[in-house]
KENU-120034 format. One record per residue (C-alpha): x, y, z. Coordinates in steps of 0.001 Angstrom, whole numbers, padded with zeros to 6 digits, always signed. Layout:
N
XYZ...
//
This chain:
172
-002360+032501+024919-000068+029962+023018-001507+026856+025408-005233+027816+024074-006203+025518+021102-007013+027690+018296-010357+027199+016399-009645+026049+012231-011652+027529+010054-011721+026442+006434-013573+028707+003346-012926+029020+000103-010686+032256-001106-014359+034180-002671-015703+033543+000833-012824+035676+002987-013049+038834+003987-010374+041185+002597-009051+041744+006217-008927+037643+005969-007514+037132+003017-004930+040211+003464-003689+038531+006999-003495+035228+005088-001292+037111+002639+000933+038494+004795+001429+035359+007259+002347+033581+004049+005161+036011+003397+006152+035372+006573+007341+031716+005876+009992+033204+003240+009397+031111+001100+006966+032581-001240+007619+035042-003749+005344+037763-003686+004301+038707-007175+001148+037133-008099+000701+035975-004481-003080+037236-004239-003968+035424-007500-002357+032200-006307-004592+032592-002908-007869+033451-005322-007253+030181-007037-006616+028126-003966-009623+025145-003498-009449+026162+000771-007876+028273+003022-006972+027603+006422-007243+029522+009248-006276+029159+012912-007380+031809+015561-007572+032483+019054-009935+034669+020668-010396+036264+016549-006730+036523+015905-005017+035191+012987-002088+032865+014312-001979+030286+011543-002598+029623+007608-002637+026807+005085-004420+025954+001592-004952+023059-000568-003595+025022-003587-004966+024385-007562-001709+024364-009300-001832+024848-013148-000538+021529-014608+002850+022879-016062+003575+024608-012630+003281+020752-011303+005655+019204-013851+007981+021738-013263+008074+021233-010297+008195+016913-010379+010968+017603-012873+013222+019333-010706+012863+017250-007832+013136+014437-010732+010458+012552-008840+009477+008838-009519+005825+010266-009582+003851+011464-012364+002887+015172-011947-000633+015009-013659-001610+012303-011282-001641+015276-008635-004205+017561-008874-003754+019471-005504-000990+020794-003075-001066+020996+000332+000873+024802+001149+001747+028196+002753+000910+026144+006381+002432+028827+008681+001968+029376+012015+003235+032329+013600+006006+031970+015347+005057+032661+018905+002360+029610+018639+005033+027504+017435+005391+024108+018914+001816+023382+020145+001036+020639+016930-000729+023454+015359+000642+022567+012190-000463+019038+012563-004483+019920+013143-003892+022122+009865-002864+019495+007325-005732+016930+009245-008340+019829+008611-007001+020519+004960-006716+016777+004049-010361+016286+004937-011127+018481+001500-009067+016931-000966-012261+015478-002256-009795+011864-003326-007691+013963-005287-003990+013264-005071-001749+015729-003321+001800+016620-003022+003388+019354-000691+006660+020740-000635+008808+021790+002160+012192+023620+002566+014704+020908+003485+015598+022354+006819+011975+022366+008156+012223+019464+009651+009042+020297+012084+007127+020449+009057+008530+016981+007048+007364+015263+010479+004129+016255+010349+004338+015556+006520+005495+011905+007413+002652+011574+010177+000159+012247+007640+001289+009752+005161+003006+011724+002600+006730+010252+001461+009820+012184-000101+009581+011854-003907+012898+012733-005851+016292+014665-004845+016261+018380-003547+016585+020956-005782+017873+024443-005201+015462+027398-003787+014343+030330-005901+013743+032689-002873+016742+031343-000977+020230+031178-001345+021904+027803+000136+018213+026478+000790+017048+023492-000551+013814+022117-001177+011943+018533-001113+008945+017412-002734+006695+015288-000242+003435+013019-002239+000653+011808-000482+000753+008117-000287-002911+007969-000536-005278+005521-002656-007160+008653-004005-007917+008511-008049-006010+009773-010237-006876+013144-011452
//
């Protein structure tokens, strides 16, 4: 089952099921990376949710997230990136794939399938510093490092980078 290319769906968070959007949930706790309070709302406020599945199972997720504007500068500021924060209006996220489908580029198709939405908005990601996996697919899809790491939340000894798109897309 982990050769079989998984079908990507994308639909907005008001257009999952609840089974859907409590898999999605849970696969995004998974990663470790999230904190889990307020989790749901963050996935209701999401632009699109990915999902990867073989033969109907859930074996991958990923969102272009709508951050609220402070959240974003926060975030810049710690990383003390050379970008500007409000120039981003999206964030490419919670892209997990489970861990027995690891390996196969599903990652990759995700970020292609969620870049095709960001509608010329700019859009920044960030990745925990030892994910390397995930910073090459970041790298293949033209986004850069932007700033210094700064320390994890969720995990002690973990650091975090801030990746931007290096697209031409407006301003937002």
């Amino acid at each position: 089952m982990s050769g079989a290319q998984p079908n990507i769906t994308l639909r907005s968070p008001g257009d999952c099921s609840k089974e859907e959007l409590s898999r999605f949930h849970d696969m995004v706790l998974e990663g470790g990376e999230v904190r889990k309070e307020g989790l749901d709302d963050r996935i209701g406020r999401a632009k699109v949710l990915a999902f990867l599945e073989i033969g109907g199972a859930i074996i991958g997720v990923g969102a272009l997230k709508i951050q609220h504007r402070n959240y974003t500068a926060r975030l810049f500021k710690k990383a003390n990136a050379k970008s500007v924060a409000n120039d981003f209006g999206l964030e490419l996220g919670w892209v997990v794939i489970g861990k027995a489908h690891r390996g196969h580029k599903h990652s990759s198709r995700t970020v292609d399938a969620l870049l095709a939405h960001t509608e010329g908005k700019r859009t920044y990601a960030t990745s925990v510093s030892t994910n390397e996996r995930m910073h090459t697919t970041l790298i293949k899809h033209n986004f850069e490092r932007d700033g210094a790491e700064w320390p994890s939340q969720k995990r002690k000894n973990t650091k975090l980078f801030l990746f931007v798109h290096k697209d031409s897309g407006p301003k937002v």
